[in-house]
C-alpha positions as CSV (number, residue, x, y, z in Angstrom):
1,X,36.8,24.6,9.3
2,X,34.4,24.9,11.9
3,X,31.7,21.3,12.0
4,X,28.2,22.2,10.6
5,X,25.6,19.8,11.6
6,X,24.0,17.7,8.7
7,X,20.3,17.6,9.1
8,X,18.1,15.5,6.8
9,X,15.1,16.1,6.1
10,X,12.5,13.4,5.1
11,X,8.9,12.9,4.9
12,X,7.5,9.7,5.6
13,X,4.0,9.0,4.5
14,X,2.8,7.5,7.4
15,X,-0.5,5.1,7.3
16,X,-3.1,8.0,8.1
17,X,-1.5,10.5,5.1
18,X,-1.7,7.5,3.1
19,X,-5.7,6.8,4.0
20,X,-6.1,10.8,3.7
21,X,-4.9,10.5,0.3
22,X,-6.7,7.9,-0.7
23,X,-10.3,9.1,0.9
24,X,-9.8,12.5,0.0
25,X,-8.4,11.9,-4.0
26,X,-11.2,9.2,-4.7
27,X,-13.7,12.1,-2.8
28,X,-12.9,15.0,-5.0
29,X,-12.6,12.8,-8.6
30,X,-15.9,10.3,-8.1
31,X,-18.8,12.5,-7.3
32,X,-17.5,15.5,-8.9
33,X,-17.2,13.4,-12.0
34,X,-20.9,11.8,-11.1
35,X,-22.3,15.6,-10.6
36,X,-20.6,16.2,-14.1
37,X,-22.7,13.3,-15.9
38,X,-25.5,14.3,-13.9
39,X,-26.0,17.3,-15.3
40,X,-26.0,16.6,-18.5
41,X,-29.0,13.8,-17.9
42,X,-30.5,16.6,-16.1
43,X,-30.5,19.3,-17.8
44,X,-31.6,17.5,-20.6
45,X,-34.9,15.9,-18.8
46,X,-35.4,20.2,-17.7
47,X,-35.4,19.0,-13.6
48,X,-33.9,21.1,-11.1
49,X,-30.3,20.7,-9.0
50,X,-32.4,18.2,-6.7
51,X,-31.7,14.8,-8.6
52,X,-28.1,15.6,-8.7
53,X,-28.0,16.3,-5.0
54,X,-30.3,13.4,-4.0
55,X,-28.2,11.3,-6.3
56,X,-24.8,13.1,-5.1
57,X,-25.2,12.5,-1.3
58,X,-26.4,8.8,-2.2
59,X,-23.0,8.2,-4.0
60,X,-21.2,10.0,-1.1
61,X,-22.5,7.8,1.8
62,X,-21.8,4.5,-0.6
63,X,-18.6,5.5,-1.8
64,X,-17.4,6.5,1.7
65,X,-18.9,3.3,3.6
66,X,-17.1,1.1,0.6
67,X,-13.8,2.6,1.0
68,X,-14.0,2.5,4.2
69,X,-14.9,-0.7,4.7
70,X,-11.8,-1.5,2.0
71,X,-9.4,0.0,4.4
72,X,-10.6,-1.4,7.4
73,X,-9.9,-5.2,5.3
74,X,-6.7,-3.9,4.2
75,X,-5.7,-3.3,7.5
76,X,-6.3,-6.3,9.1
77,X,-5.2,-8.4,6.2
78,X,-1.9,-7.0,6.7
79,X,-2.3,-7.7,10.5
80,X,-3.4,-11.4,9.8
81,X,-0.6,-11.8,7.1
82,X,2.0,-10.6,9.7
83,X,0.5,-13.0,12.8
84,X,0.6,-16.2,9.7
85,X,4.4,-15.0,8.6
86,X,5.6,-14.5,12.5
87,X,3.7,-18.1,13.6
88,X,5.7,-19.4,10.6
89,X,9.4,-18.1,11.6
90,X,9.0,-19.4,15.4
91,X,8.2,-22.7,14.3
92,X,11.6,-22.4,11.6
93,X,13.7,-21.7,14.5
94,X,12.7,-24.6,16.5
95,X,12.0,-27.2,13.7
96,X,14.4,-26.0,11.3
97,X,17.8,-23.9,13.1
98,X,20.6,-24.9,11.2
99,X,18.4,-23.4,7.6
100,X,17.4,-20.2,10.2
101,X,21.0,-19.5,11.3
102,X,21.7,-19.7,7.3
103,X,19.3,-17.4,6.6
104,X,20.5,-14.6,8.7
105,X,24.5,-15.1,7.8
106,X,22.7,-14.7,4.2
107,X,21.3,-11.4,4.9
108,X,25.0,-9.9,6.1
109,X,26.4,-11.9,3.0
110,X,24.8,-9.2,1.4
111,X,26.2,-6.6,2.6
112,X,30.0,-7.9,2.2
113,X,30.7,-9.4,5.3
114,X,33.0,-12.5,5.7
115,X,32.2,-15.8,8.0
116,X,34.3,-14.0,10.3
117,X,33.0,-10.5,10.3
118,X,29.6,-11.7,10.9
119,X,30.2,-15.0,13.6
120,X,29.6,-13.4,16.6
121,X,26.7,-10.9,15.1
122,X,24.8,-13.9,14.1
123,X,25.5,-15.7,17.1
124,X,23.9,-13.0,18.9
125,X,21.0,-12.6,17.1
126,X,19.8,-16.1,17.2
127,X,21.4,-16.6,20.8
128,X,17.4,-14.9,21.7
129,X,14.5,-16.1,19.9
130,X,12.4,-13.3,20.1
131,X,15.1,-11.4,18.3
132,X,15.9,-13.9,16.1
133,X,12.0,-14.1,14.6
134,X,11.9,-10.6,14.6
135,X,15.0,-9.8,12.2
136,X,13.5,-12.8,9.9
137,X,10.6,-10.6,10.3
138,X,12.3,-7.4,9.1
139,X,15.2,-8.6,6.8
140,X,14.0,-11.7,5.0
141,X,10.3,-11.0,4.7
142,X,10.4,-7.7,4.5
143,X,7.3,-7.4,7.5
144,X,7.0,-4.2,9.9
145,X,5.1,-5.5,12.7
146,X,1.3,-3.6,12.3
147,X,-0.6,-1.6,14.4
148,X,-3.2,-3.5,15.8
149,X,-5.7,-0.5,16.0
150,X,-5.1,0.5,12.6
151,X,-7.8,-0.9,10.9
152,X,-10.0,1.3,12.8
153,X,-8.5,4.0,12.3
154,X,-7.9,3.5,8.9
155,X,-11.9,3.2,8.0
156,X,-12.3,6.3,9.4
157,X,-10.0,8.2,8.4
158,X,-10.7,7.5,4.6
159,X,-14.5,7.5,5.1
160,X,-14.4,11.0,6.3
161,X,-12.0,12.2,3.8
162,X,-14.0,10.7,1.1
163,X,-17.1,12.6,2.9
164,X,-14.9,15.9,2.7
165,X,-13.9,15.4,-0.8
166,X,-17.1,14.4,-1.9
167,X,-19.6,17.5,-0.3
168,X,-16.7,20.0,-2.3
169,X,-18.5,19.6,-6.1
170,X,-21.6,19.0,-4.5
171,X,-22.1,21.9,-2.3
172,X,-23.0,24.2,-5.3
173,X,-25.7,22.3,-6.4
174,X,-27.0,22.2,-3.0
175,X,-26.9,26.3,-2.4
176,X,-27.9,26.7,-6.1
177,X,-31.2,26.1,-8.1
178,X,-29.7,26.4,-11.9
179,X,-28.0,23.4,-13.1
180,X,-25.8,24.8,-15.6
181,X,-24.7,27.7,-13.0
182,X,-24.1,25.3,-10.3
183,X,-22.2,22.9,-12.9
184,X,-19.5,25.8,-13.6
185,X,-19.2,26.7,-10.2
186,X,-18.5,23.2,-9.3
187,X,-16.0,22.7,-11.5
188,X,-14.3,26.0,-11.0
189,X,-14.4,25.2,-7.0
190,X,-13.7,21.5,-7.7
191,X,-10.4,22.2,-9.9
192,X,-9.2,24.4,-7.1
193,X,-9.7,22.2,-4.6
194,X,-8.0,19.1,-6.6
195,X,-5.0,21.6,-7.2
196,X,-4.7,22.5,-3.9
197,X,-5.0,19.2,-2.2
198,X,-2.6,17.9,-5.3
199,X,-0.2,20.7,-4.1
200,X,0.0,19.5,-0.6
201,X,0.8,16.2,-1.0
202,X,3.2,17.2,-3.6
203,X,4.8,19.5,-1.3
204,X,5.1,16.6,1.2
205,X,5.8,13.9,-1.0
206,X,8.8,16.0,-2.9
207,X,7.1,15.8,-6.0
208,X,6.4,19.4,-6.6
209,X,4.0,21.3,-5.5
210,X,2.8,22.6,-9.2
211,X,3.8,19.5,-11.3
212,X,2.1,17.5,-8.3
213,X,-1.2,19.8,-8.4
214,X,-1.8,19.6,-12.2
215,X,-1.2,15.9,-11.9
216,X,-4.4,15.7,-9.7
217,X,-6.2,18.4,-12.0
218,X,-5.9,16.3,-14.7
219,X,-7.3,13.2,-13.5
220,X,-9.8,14.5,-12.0
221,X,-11.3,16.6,-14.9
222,X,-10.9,13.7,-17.7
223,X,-13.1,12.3,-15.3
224,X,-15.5,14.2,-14.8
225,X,-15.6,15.7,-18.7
226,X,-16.0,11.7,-19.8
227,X,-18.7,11.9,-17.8
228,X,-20.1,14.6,-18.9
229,X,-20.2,13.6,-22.5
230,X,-21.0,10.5,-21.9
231,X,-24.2,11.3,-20.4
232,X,-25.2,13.7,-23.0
233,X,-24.5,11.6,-25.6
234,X,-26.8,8.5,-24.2
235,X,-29.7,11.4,-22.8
C-alpha cells in the first residue's frame, strides 16, 4: 500500500486568543446586560437614549481599564512566580544534588523505565545545569518559561477587545433616539454578535461551532434579561 502522510491537526489557544476571549466575551455580556437594565430605569423615568449611552461608554472605559489592568497583573505574576520557582531549582542543584538527581530518575520512573534504561539519560541531563533546572522547570513543576513582554501585550489586547465588545449593544442607542427601539435592536445585533463570536472560538477550540455559539447566547442573554427585570422591578 502506497505511505499516506499523517497530518494532525491542532489548535492551540495561544495567550493572545486567550486575552481576545476574555476581553471580547466580558465586552459583549457586561454592557449589553448594563444597557438592558438601563432601559428599563429609563424608560420608566421617560428620558431619552442619553443616560444609557453616557452611562454605557462610562462602563466601557472602566470595565476595559479593569480588565486590562487584571491581565497585565496576571501576566507578570506568572512571570514573577516563574523567576521565584527557577531561583529555587538552581539553588536545589547546588545545595541539594543527590534529592535533584532523584527527582528527575522519578519523572522517567513514570514512564516505565528501569535504573538502567534511564542512567545515562539522567546523567546527561544533570551533567549541564542549565538543562538540568530547566527540565525541573518543565517536568516537575509543570512551568513554561513566560514571555517577558506579555503583560503588555496582554492589557491591551483585552482592553481593546472589551472596547469592541462593549461599543456592539451600545451603538444603537447611540444612532437612535427611542429607547425601546434601540433596546430591540441591541439585543437583536447583540445576540448575533455573541453567536458569532461564540461560533469562532467554537470552531477553533473543537467545540462546535453551533453548540459553542448558543453556549455564548445563553449567557449572555440571562444576563442581560436579569438585568432587565431587575431594574424594572426596583424603578
Amino acid at each position: 500500500m502506497p505511505a499516506v502522510d499523517h497530518v494532525e491537526k491542532h489548535f492551540t489557544a495561544n495567550a493572545a486568543v486567550r486575552d481576545v476571549v476574555i476581553g471580547m466575551s466580558d465586552g459583549l455580556t457586561v454592557p449589553f446586560a448594563l444597557a438592558a437594565g438601563l432601559t428599563a430605569a429609563a424608560a420608566a423615568l421617560s428620558r431619552g437614549t442619553g443616560i444609557i449611552v453616557t452611562a454605557g461608554l462610562a462602563e466601557i472605559a472602566a470595565g476595559s481599564i479593569a480588565m486590562g489592568l487584571g491581565g497585565y497583573l496576571a501576566a507578570k505574576t506568572d512571570c514573577e512566580h516563574y523567576a521565584s520557582e527557577l531561583d529555587r531549582e538552581y539553588r536545589e542543584t547546588v545545595e541539594l544534588p543527590d534529592v535533584e538527581i532523584e527527582e528527575v530518575s522519578k519523572v522517567f520512573r513514570g514512564y516505565g523505565l528501569t535504573d538502567e534504561q534511564m542512567k545515562p539519560v539522567v546523567d546527561a541531563i544533570t551533567g549541564n545545569q542549565k538543562r538540568w533546572v530547566d527540565f525541573m522547570m518543565r517536568f516537575e513543576l509543570g512551568l513554561e518559561e513566560p514571555d517577558p513582554a506579555r503583560a503588555g501585550r496582554s492589557a491591551a489586547t483585552i482592553a481593546a477587545s472589551y472596547i469592541v465588545g462593549g461599543l456592539v449593544p451600545l451603538a444603537p442607542y447611540i444612532m437612535m433616539d427611542r429607547i425601546l427601539p434601540a433596546l430591540w435592536v441591541s439585543v437583536s445585533v447583540t445576540l448575533l454578535a455573541l453567536f458569532v463570536f461564540g461560533g469562532i472560538k467554537g470552531h477553533y477550540t473543537g467545540v462546535g461551532l453551533l453548540r459553542s455559539g448558543l453556549q455564548t447566547v445563553l449567557v449572555g442573554g440571562l444576563a442581560a434579561a436579569a438585568a432587565f427585570f431587575i431594574a424594572r422591578l426596583v424603578v
